[in-house]
C-alpha beads as a LAMMPS data file, in Angstrom:
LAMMPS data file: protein, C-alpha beads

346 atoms
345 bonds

1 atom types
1 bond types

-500.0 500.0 xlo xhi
-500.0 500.0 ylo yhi
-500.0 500.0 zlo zhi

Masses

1 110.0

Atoms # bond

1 1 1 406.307 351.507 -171.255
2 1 1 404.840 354.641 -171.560
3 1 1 405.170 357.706 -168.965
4 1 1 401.761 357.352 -167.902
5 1 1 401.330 353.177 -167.734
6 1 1 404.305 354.002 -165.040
7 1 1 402.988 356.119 -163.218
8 1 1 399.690 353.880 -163.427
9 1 1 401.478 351.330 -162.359
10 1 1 402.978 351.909 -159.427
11 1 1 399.893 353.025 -157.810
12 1 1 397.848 350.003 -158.690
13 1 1 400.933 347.867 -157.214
14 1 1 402.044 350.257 -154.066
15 1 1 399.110 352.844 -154.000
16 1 1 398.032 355.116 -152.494
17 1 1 401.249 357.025 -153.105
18 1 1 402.053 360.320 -152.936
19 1 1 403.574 361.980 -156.332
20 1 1 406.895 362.272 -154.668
21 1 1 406.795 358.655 -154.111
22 1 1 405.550 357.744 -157.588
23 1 1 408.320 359.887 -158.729
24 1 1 411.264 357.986 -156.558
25 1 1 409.395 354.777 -157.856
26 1 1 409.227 355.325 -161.350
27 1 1 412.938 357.805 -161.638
28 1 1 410.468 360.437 -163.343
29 1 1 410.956 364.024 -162.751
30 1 1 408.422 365.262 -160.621
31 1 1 406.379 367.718 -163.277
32 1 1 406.523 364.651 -165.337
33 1 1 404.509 362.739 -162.532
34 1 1 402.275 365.735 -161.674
35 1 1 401.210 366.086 -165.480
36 1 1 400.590 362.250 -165.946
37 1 1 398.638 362.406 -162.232
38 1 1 396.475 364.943 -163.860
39 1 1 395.786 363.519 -167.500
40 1 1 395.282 360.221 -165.800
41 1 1 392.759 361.385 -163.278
42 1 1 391.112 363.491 -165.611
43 1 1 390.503 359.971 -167.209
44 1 1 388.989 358.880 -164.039
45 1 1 391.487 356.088 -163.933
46 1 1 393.306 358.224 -160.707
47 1 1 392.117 360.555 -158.094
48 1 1 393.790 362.173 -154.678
49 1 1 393.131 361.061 -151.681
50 1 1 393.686 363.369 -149.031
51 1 1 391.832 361.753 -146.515
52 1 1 394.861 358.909 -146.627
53 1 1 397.436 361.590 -145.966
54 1 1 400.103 360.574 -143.491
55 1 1 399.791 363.241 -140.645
56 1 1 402.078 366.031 -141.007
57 1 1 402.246 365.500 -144.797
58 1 1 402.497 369.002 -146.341
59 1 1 401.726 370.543 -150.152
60 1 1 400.335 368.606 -153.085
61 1 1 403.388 366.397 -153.982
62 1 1 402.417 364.370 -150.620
63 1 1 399.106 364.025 -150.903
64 1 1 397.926 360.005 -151.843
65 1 1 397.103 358.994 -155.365
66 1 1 394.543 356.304 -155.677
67 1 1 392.940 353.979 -158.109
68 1 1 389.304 355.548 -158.645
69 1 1 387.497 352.619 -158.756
70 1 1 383.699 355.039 -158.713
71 1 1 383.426 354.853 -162.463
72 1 1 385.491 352.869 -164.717
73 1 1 384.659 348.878 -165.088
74 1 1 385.345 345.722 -167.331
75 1 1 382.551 343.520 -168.441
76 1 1 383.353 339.866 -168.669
77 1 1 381.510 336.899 -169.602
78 1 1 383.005 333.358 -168.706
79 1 1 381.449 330.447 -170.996
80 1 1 381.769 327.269 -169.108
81 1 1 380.420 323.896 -170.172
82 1 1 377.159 324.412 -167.978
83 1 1 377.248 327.531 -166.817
84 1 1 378.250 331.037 -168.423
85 1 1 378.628 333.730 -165.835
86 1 1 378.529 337.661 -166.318
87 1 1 380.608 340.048 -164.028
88 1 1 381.652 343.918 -163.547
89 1 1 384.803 344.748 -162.202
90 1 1 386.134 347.554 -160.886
91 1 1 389.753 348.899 -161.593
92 1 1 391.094 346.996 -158.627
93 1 1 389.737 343.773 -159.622
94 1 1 386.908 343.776 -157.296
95 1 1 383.541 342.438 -158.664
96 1 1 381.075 344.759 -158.551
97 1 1 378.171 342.652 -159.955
98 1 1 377.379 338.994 -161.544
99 1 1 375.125 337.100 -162.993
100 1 1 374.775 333.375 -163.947
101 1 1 372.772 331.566 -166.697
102 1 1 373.104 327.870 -168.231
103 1 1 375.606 328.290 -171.103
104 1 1 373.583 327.693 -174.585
105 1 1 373.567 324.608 -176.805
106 1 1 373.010 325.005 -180.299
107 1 1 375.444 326.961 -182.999
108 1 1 378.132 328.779 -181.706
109 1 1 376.796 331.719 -183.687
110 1 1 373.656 331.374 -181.722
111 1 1 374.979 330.915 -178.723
112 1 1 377.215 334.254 -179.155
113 1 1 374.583 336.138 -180.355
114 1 1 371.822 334.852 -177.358
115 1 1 374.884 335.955 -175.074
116 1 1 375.400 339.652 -176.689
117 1 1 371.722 340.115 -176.204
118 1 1 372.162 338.891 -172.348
119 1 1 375.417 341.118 -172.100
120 1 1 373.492 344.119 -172.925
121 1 1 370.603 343.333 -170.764
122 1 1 372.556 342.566 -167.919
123 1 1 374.920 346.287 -168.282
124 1 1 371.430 347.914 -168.078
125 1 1 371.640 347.384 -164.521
126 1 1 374.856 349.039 -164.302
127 1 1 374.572 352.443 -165.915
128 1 1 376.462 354.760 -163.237
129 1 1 378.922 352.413 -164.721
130 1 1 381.238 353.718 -167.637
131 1 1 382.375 350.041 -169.292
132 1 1 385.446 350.325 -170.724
133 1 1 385.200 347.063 -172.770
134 1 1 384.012 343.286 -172.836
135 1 1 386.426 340.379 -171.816
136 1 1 385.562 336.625 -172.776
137 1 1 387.074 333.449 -170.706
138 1 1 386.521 330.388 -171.520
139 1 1 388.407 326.800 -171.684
140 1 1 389.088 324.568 -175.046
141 1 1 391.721 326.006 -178.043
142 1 1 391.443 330.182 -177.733
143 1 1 392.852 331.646 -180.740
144 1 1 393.388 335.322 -179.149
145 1 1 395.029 337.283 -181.760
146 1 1 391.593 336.161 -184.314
147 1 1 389.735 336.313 -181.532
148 1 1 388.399 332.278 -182.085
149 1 1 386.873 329.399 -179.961
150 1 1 387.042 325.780 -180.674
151 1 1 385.429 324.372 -177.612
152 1 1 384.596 320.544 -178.209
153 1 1 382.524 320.060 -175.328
154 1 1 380.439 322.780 -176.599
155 1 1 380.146 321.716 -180.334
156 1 1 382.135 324.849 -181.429
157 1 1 384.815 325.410 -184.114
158 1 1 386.587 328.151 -184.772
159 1 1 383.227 330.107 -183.450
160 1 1 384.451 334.091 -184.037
161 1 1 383.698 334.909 -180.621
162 1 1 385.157 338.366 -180.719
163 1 1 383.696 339.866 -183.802
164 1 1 380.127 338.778 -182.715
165 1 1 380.002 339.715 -179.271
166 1 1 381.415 343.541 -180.651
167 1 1 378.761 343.647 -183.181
168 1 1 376.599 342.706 -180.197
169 1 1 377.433 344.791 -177.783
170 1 1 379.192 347.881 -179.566
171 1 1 382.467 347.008 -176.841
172 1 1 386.275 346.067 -177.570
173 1 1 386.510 342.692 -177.205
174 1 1 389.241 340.748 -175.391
175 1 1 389.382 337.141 -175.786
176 1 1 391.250 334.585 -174.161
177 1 1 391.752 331.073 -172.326
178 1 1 390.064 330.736 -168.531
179 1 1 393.163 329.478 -167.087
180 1 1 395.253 331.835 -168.541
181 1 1 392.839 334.522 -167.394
182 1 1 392.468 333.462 -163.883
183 1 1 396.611 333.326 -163.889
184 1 1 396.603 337.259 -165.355
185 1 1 393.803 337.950 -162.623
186 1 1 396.258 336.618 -159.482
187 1 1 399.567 338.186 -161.476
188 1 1 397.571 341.549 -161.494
189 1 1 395.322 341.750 -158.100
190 1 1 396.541 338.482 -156.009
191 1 1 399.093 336.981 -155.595
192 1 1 401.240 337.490 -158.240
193 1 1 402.057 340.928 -157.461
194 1 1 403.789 339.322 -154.552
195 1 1 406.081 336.880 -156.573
196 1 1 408.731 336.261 -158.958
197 1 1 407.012 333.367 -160.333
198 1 1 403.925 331.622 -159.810
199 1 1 402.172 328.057 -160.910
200 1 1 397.917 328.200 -161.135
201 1 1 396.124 325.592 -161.229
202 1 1 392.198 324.989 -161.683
203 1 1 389.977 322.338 -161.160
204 1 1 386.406 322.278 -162.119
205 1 1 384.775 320.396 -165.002
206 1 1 388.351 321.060 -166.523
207 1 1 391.630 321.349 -165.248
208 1 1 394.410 323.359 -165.992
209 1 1 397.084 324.985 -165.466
210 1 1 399.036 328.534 -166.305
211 1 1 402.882 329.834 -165.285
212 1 1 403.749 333.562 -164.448
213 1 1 407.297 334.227 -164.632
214 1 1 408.925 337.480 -164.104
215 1 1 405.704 339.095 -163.844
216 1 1 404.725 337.767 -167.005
217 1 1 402.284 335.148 -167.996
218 1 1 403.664 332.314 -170.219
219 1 1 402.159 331.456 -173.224
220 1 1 403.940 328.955 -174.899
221 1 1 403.630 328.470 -179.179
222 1 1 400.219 326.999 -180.827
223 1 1 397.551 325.171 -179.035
224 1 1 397.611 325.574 -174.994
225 1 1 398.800 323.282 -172.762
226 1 1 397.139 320.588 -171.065
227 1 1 397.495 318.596 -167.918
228 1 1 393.862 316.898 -168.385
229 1 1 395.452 313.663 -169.250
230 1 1 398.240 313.583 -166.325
231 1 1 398.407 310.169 -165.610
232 1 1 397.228 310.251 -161.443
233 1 1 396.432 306.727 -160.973
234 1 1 392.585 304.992 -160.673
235 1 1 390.158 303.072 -162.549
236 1 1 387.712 306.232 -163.969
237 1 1 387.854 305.607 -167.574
238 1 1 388.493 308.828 -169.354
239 1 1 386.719 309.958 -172.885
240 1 1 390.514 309.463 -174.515
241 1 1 390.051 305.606 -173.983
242 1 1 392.444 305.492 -171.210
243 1 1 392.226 305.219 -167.530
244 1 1 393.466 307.414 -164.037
245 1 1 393.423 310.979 -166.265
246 1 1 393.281 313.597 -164.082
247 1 1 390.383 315.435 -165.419
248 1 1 388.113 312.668 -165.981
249 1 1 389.485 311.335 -162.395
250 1 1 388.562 314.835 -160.419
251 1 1 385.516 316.023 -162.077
252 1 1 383.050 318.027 -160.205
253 1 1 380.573 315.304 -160.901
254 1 1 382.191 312.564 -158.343
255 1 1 380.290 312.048 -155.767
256 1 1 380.067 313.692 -152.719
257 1 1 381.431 310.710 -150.857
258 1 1 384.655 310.877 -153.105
259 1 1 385.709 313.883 -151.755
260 1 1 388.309 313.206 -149.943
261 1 1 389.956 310.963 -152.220
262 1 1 389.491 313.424 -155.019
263 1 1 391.257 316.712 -152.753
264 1 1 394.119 313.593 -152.374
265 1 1 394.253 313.217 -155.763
266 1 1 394.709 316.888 -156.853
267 1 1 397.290 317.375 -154.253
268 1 1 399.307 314.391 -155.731
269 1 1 398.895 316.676 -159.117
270 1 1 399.392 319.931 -157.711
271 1 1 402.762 318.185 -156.508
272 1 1 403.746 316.306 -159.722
273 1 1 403.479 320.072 -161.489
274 1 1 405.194 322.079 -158.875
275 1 1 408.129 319.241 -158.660
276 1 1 408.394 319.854 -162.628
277 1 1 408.266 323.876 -162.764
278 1 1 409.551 324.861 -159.553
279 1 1 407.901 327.914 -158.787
280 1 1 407.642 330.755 -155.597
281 1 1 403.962 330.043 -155.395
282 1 1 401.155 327.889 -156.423
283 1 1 397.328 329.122 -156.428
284 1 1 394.682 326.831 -156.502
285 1 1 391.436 327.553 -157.975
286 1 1 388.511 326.393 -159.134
287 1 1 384.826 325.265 -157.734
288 1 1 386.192 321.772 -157.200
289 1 1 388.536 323.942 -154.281
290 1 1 386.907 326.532 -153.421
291 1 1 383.632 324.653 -152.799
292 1 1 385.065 321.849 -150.765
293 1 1 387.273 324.199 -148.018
294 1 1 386.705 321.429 -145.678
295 1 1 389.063 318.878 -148.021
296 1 1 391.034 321.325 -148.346
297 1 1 393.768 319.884 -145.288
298 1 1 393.584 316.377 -147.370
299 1 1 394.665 317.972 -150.524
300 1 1 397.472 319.905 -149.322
301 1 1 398.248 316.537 -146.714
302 1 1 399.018 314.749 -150.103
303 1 1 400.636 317.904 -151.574
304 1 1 403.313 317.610 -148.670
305 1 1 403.893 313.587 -149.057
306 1 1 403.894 313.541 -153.000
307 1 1 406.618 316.745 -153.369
308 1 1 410.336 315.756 -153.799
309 1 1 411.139 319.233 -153.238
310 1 1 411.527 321.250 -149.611
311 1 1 409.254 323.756 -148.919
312 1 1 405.146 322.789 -148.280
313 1 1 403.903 325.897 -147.192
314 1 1 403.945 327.812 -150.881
315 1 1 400.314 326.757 -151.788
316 1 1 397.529 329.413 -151.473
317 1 1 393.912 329.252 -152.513
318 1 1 392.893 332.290 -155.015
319 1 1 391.471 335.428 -152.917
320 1 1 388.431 335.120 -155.453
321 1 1 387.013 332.011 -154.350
322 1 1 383.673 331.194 -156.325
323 1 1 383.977 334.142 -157.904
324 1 1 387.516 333.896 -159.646
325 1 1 385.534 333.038 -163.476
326 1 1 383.954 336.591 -163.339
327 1 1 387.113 338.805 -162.372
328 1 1 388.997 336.037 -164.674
329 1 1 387.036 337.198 -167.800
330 1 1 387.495 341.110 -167.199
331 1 1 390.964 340.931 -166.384
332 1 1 392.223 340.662 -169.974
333 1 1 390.259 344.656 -170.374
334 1 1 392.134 345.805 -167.513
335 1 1 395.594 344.584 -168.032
336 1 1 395.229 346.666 -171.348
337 1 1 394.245 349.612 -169.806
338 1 1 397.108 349.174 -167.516
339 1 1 399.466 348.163 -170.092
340 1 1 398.356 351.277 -172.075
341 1 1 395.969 354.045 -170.528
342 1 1 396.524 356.558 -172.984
343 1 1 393.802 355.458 -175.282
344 1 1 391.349 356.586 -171.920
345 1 1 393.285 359.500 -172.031
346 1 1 392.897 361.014 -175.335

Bonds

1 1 1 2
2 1 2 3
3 1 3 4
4 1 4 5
5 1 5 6
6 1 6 7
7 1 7 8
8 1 8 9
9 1 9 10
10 1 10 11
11 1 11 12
12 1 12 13
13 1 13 14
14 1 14 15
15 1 15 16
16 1 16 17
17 1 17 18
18 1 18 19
19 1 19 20
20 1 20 21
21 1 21 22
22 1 22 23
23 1 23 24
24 1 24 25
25 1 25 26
26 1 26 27
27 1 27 28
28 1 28 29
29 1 29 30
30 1 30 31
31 1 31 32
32 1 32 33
33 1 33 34
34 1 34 35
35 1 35 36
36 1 36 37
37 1 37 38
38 1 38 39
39 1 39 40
40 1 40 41
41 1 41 42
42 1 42 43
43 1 43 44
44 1 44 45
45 1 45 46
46 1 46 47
47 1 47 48
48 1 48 49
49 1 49 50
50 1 50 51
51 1 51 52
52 1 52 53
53 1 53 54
54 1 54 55
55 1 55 56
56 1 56 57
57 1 57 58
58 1 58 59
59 1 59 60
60 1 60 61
61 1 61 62
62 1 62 63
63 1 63 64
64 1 64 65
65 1 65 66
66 1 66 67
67 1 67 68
68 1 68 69
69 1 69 70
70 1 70 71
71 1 71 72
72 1 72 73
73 1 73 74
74 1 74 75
75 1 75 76
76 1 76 77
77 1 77 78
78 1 78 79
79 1 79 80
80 1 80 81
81 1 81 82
82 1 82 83
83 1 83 84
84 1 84 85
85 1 85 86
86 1 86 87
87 1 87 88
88 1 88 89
89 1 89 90
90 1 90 91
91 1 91 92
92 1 92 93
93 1 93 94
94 1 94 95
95 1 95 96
96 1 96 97
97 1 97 98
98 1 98 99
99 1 99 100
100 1 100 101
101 1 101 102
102 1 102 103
103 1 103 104
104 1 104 105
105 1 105 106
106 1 106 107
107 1 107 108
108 1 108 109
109 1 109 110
110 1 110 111
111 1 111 112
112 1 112 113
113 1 113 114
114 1 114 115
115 1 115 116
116 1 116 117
117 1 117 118
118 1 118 119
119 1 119 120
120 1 120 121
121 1 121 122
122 1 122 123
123 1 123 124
124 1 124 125
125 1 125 126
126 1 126 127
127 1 127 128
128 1 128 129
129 1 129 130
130 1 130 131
131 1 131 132
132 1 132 133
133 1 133 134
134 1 134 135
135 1 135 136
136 1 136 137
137 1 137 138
138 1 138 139
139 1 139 140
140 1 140 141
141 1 141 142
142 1 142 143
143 1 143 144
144 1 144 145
145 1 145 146
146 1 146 147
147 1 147 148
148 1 148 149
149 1 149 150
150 1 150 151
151 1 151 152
152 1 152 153
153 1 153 154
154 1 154 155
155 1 155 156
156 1 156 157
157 1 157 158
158 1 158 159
159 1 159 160
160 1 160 161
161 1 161 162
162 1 162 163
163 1 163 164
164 1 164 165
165 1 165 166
166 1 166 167
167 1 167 168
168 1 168 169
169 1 169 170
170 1 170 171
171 1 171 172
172 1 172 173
173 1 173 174
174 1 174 175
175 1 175 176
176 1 176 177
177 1 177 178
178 1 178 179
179 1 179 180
180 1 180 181
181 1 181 182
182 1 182 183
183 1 183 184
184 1 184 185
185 1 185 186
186 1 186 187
187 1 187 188
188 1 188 189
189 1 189 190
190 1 190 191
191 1 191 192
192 1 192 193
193 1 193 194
194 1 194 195
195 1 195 196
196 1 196 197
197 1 197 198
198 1 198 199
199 1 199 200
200 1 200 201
201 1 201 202
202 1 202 203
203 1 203 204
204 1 204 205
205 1 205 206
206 1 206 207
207 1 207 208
208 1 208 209
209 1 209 210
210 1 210 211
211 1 211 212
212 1 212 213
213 1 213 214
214 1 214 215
215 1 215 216
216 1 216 217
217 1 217 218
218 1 218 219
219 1 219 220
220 1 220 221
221 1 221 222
222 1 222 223
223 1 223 224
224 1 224 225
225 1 225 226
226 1 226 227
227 1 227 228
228 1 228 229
229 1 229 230
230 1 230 231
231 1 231 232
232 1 232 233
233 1 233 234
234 1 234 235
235 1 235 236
236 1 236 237
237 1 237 238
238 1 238 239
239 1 239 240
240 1 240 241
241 1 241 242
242 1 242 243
243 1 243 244
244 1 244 245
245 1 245 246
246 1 246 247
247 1 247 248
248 1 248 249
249 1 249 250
250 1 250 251
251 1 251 252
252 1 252 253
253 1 253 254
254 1 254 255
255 1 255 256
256 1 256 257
257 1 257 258
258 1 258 259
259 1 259 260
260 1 260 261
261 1 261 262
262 1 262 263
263 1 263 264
264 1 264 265
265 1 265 266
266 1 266 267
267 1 267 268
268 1 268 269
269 1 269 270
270 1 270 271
271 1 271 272
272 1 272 273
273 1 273 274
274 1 274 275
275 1 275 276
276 1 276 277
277 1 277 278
278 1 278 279
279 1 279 280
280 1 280 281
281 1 281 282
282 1 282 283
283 1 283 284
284 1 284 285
285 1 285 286
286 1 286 287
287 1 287 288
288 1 288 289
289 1 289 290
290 1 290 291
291 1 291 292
292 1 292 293
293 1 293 294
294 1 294 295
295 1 295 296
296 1 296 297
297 1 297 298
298 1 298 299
299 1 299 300
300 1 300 301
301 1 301 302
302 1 302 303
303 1 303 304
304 1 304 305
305 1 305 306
306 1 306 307
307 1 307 308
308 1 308 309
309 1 309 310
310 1 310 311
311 1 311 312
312 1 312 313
313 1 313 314
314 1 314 315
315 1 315 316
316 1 316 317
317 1 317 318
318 1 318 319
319 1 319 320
320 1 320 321
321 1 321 322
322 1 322 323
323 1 323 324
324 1 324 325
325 1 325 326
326 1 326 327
327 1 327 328
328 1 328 329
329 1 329 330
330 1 330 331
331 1 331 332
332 1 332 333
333 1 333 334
334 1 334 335
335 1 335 336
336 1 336 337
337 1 337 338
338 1 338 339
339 1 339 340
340 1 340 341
341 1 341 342
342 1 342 343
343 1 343 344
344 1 344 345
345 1 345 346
């Protein structure tokens, strides 16, 4: 890690600090931490905050560093099966502005193209805004080093997401899974930062799930993971031939009457997996949760009776609510730049 992603770092984690503090944090000298304050808030990724100064705090060295979150942003676009939604996050993974539209049929080089054009439109609302590049979410098989969709629901194979929307839009790219992405969001701005290891899970027309571990976010070999066809139980016949999946069993087209019985049934999952991985936290997100707060007792009622393991009170429901597919898409930008600000820095 780099001098500067340290510094960087710490003050998106424990900020404001003062430079002292970032030193002690990060065991840099302190003219090391004073000339990577500077560079980095030349950048605009930094700035002091003197207003935030502890009273009888004197010199520079205790004066706060902040995240500036006045000019830098990620764009993101999230590609679900009906609906794609744009967003504009700010360095602390707040959502500045959004925008939905039904996600187009046709040719996955049509549909990437009609989005590019709606990308560009929709940043034109946005220009005090200095976008620092373009993150895509969305579910099916995400090949993120090629930067490639296969998305059966949505016709596509192998659809080279990332080159078109760059020659679209003239931004780095970042491509990626939704699930994964709304784990990365919670491991960089929710509740991950608060946990050794952490279990998300998402329900909407899709389920699935993602593991942070030591800070990190697993990503097992090949395809992703799947728990669509975890076996929960139930007569809905699911598109694999078999019945009691839990994705065809909890889709966000049940009726409203099924409510309950569907918050039951993802609690009974949301146990299953936590039994099987063990971790400090889950998060739950997703429409299917976020929309239905008032099932949300039932769900974790069945969480408590299906668990083998002690310990009920570890499940939380994403601080993003209906907004988690927006901040989900952007986050891939922003864990680079965090990962690596010196490119902003040059």
């Amino acid at each position: 890690m780099s001098n500067a992603a340290a510094v960087l770092g710490a003050i998106r984690r424990e900020g404001p600090l003062s430079r002292a503090a970032i030193a002690e944090l990060t065991s840099l000298s302190m003219p090391t931490v004073s000339r990577q304050v500077a560079a980095l808030a030349e950048a605009r990724l930094v700035r002091d905050a003197p207003d935030l100064a502890r009273a009888g705090a004197v010199g520079r060295p205790r004066v706060p560093v902040d995240i500036d979150d006045s000019v830098l942003a990620a764009c993101g676009v999230h590609i679900g099966v009906r609906t794609t939604t744009f967003g504009i996050v700010d360095l602390r993974g707040r959502l500045v502005g959004s925008e939905k539209i039904p996600t187009p049929r046709g040719s996955a080089e049509d549909g990437l193209a009609f989005l590019a054009a709606k990308v560009r439109a929709f940043l034109r609302r946005w220009r005090e805004r200095r976008i620092i590049g373009l993150g895509l979410a969305t579910g099916g098989q995400v090949d993120i080093a090629r930067g490639l969709i296969t998305h059966d629901r949505l016709g596509w194979h192998r659809a080279p997401a990332q080159a078109v929307l760059a020659r679209g839009t003239g931004l780095p790219v970042h491509v990626d899974g939704h699930v994964p992405a709304m784990a990365h969001a919670e491991l960089l701005f929710g509740e991950g930062k608060q946990y050794p290891s952490l279990l998300y899970f998402y329900a909407r027309q899709v389920v699935g799930t993602a593991l942070v571990v030591d800070g990190v976010l697993h990503r097992g070999p090949g395809q992703a993971g799947t728990v669509a066809h975890l076996p929960v139980g139930g007569d809905v016949r699911c598109g694999c031939g078999r019945t009691g999946c839990l994705e065809a069993t909890i889709n966000d087209q049940t009726d409203r009457g099924a409510l309950a019985e569907r918050a039951a049934t993802m609690g009974r999952a949301v146990a299953m997996l936590r039994d099987i991985v063990n971790p400090d936290q889950v998060v739950l997100g997703g429409q299917n949760i976020t929309d239905a707060p008032e099932h949300l007792a039932t769900l974790l009622h069945a969480f408590a009776a299906t668990t083998a393991l002690p310990g009920t009170d570890l499940v939380t429901v994403t601080r993003f609510g209906p907004d988690v597919q927006a901040v989900a898409a952007c986050t891939g930008v922003l864990a680079d730049v965090f990962a690596d600000p010196t490119p902003l820095m040059a």
